[in-house]
Residue, then its C-alpha position, 0 to 999 in steps of 0.5 A: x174514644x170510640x162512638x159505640x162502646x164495645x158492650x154494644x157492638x158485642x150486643x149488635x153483632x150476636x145471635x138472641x135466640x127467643x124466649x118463647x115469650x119473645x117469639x110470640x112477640x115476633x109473629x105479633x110484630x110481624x103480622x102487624x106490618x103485613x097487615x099494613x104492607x097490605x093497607x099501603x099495597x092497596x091504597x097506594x098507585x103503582x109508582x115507585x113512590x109505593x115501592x119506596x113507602x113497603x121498602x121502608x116498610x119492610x126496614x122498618x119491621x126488620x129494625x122492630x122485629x129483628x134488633x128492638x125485640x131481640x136485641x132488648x129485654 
């Protein structure tokens, strides 16, 4: 028995070109998280404690952006 069904993985694994509904989607979500990269830049002290909080920032759009939009309808 697998964990992930193959349609998934096959969903995972392949290009989704945008729709340019999707497409707008995209800069939104990515406009948004530089917005608050910006915010979080600003307000938190120099410290690897803020590298870690962008880091997963950045993590966090990639997973929004890059797989939730694109992988979903």
């Amino acid at each position: 028995m697998t964990a992930i069904p193959e349609e998934e993985l096959e969903n995972r694994g392949r290009y989704h070109p945008p729709s340019p509904e999707k497409a707008a989607k995209h800069e939104e979500m990515r406009a948004k998280y530089l917005e608050l990269a910006r915010y979080v830049n600003e307000m938190l002290p120099p410290s690897r404690e803020a590298e870690m909080a962008l880091t997963y920032l950045l993590d966090s759009s990639l997973w929004a952006a890059n797989a939730a939009l694109a992988r979903r309808d």
